[in-house]
C-alpha positions as YAML, in Angstrom:
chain: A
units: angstrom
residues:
- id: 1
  name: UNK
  ca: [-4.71, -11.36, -8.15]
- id: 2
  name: UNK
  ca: [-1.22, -10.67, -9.23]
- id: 3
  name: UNK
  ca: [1.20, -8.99, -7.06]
- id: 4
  name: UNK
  ca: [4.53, -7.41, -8.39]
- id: 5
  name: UNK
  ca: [6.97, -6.07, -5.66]
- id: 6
  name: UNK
  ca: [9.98, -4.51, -7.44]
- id: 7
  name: UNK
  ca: [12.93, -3.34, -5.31]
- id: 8
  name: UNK
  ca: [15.04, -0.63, -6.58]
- id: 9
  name: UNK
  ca: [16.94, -0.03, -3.07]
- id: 10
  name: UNK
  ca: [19.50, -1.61, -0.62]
- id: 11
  name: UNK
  ca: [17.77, -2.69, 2.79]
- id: 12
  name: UNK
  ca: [16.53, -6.09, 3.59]
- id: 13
  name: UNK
  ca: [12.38, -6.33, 3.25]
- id: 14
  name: UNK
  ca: [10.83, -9.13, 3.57]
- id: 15
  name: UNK
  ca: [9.42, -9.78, -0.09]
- id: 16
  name: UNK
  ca: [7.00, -12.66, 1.19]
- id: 17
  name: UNK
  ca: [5.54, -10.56, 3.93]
- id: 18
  name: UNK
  ca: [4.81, -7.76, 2.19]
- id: 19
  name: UNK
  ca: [3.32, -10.13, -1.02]
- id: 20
  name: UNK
  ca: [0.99, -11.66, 1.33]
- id: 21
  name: UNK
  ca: [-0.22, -8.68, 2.73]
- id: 22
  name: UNK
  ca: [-0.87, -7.20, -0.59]
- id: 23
  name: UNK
  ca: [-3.04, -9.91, -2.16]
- id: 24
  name: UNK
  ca: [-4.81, -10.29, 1.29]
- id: 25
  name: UNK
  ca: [-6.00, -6.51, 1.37]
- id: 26
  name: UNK
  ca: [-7.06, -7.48, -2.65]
- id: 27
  name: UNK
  ca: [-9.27, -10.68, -1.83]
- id: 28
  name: UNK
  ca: [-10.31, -9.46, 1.86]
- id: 29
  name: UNK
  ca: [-11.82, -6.44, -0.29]
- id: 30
  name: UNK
  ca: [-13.37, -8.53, -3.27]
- id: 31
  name: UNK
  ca: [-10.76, -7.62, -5.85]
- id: 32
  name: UNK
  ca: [-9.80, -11.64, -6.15]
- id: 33
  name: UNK
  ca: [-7.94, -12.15, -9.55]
- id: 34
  name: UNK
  ca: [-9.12, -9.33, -11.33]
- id: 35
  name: UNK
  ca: [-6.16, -7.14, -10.53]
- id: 36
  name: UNK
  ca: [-2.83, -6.16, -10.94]
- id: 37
  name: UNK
  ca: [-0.72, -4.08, -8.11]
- id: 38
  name: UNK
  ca: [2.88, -3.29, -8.04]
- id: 39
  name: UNK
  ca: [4.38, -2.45, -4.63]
- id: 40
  name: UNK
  ca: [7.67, -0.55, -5.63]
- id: 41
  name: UNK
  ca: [10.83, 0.16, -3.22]
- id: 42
  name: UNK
  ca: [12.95, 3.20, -3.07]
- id: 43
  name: UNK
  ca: [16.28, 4.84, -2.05]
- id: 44
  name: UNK
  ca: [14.83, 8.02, -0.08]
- id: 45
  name: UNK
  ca: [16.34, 10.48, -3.10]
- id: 46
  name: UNK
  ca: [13.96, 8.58, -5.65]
- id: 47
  name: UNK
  ca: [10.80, 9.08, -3.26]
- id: 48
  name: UNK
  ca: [11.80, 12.84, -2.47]
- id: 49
  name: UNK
  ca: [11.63, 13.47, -6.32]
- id: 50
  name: UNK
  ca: [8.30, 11.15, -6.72]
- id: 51
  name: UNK
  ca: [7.13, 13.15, -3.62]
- id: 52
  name: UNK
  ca: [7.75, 16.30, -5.42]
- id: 53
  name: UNK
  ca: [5.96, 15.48, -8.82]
- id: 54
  name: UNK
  ca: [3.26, 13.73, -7.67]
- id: 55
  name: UNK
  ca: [2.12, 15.47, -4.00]
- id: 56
  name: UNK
  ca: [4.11, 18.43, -4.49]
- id: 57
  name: UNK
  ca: [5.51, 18.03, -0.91]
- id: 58
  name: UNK
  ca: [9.28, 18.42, -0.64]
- id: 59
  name: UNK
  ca: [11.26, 15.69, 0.89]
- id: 60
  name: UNK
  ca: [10.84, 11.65, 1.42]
- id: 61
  name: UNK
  ca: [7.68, 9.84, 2.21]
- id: 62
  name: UNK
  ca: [6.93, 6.91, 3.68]
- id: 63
  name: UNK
  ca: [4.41, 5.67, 1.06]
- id: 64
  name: UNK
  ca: [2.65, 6.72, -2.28]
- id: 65
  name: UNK
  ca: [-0.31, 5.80, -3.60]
- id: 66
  name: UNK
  ca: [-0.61, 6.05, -7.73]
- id: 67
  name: UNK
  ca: [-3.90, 4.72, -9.16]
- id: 68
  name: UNK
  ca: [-4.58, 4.23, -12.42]
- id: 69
  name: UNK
  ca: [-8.11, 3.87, -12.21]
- id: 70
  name: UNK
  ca: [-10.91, 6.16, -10.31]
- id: 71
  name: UNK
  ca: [-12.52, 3.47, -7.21]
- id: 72
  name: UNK
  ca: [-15.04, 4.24, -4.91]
- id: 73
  name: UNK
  ca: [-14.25, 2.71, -1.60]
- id: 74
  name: UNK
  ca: [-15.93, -0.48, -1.04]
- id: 75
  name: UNK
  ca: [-17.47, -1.01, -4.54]
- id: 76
  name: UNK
  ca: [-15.23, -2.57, -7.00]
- id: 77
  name: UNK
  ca: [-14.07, -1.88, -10.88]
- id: 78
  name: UNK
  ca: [-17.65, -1.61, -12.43]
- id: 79
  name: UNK
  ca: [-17.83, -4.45, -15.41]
- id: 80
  name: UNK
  ca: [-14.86, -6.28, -13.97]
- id: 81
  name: UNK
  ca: [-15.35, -9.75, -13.45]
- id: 82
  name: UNK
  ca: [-12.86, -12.29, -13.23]
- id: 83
  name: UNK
  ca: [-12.13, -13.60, -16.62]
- id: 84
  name: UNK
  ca: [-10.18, -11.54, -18.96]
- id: 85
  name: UNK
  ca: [-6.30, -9.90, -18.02]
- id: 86
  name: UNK
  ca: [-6.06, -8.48, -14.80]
- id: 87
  name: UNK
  ca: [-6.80, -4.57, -14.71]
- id: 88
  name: UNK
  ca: [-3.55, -2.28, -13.29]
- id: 89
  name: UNK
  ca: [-4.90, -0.76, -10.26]
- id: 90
  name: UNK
  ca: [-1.79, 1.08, -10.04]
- id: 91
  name: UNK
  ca: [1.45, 1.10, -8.05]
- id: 92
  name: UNK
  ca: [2.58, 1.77, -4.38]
- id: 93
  name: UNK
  ca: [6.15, 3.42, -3.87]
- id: 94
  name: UNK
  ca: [7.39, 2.55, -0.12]
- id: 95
  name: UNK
  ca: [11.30, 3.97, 1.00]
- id: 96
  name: UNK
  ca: [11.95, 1.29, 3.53]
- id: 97
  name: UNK
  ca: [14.87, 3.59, 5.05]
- id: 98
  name: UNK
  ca: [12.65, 6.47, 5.70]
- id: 99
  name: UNK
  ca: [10.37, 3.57, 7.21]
- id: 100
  name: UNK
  ca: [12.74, 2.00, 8.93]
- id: 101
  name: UNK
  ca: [13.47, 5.88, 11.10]
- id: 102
  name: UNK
  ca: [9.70, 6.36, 11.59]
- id: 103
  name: UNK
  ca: [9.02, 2.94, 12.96]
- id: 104
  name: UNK
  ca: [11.67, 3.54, 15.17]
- id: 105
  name: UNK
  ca: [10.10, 7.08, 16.57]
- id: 106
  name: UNK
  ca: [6.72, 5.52, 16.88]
- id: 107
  name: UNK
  ca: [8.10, 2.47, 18.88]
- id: 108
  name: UNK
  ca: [7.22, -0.64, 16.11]
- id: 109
  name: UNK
  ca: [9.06, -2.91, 14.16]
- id: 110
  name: UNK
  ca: [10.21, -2.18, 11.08]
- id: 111
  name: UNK
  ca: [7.98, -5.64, 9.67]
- id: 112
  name: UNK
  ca: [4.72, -4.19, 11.28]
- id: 113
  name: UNK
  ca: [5.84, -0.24, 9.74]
- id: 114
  name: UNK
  ca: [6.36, -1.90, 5.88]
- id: 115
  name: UNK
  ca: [3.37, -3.91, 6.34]
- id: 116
  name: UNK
  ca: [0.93, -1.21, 7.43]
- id: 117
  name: UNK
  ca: [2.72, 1.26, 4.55]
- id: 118
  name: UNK
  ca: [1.54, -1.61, 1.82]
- id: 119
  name: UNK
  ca: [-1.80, -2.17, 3.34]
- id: 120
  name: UNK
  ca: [-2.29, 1.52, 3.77]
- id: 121
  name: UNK
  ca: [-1.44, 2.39, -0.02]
- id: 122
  name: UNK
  ca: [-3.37, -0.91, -1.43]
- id: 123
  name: UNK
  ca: [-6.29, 0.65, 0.63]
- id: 124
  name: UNK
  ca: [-5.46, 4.15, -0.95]
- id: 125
  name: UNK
  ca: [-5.67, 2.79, -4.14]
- id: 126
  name: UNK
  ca: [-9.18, 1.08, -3.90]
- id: 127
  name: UNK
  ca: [-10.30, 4.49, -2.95]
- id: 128
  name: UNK
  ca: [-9.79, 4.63, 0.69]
- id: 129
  name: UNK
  ca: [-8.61, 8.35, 2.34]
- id: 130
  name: UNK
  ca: [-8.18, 9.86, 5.77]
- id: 131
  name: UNK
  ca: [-9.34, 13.19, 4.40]
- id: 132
  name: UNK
  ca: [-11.92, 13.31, 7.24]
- id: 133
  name: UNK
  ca: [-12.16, 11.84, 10.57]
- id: 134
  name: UNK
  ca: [-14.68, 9.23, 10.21]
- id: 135
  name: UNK
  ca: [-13.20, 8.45, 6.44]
- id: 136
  name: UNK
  ca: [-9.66, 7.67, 8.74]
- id: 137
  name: UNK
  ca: [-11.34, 5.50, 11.11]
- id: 138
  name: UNK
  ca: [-13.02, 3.57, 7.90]
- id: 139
  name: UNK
  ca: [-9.80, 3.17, 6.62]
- id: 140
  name: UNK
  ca: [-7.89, 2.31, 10.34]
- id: 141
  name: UNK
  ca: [-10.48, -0.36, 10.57]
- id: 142
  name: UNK
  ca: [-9.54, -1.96, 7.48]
- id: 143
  name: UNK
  ca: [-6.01, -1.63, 7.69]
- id: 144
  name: UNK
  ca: [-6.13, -3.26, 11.25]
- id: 145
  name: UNK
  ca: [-8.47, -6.35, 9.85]
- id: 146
  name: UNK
  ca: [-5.69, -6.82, 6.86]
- id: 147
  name: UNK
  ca: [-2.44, -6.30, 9.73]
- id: 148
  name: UNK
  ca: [-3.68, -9.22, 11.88]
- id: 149
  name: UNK
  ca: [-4.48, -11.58, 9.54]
- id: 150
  name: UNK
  ca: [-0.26, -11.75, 9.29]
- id: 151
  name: UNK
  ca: [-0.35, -11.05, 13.32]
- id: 152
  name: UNK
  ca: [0.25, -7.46, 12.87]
- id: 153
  name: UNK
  ca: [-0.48, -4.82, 14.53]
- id: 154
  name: UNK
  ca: [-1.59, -1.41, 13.73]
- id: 155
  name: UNK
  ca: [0.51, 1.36, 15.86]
...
């Protein structure tokens, strides 16, 4: 599995933590080496204008989840196997500061906040959603497994 985080913004992340996190959400969900994800990080402006385009919500985010290819939760790239280039499962856009605020209103640490936003976005892009109840407690689940394999917890 390869891993790209690219940071296009000022605060202090922890580049290891949230590198870990990202290939262990890959593997724990039987993705292995077969993939490519790039976990991107913003200045607040840059996700209010990504926000916009892609969501069509005005204002910062705390994360965004851009696949490139169509997933079904749980079942894999059909025909990928693990020989040949990695396939670009797409990109996740986190704005640490906005991040930063939101852990502090919810009472968690910034490191817990950044790691659920990449686990929560890798999750997004392998198909996971909260669109319903029982598809957000799916998803909770799995977010919580990933979390605590780094001894996080999920707020």
């Amino acid at each position: 599995m390869n891993v790209q985080i690219i940071d296009e913004q000022d605060s202090l992340v922890d580049h290891g933590l949230l590198g870990r996190l990202a290939g262990g959400v890959l593997v724990g969900e039987g993705y292995g080496r077969s993939c490519l994800v790039d976990v991107t990080l913003v200045p607040e402006q840059q996700m209010a204008e990504m926000n916009y385009r892609h969501r069509g919500n005005r204002g910062p985010t705390d994360v965004l989840a851009l696949p490139l290819q169509l997933i079904e939760p749980g079942e894999g790239v059909p025909g990928r196997g693990e020989s040949g280039p990695p396939l670009h499962l797409g990109d996740v856009v986190i704005a640490p500061d906005y991040v930063s605020r939101q852990a502090a209103r919810e009472g968690t640490g910034f490191s817990e906040e950044m790691g659920l936003m990449v686990v929560h976005g890798i999750l997004h892009l392998l198909g996971y959603s909260h669109d319903s109840d029982s598809d957000a407690e799916v998803m909770e689940q799995r977010e919580r497994r990933h979390l605590a394999r780094e001894g996080l917890r999920r707020r």
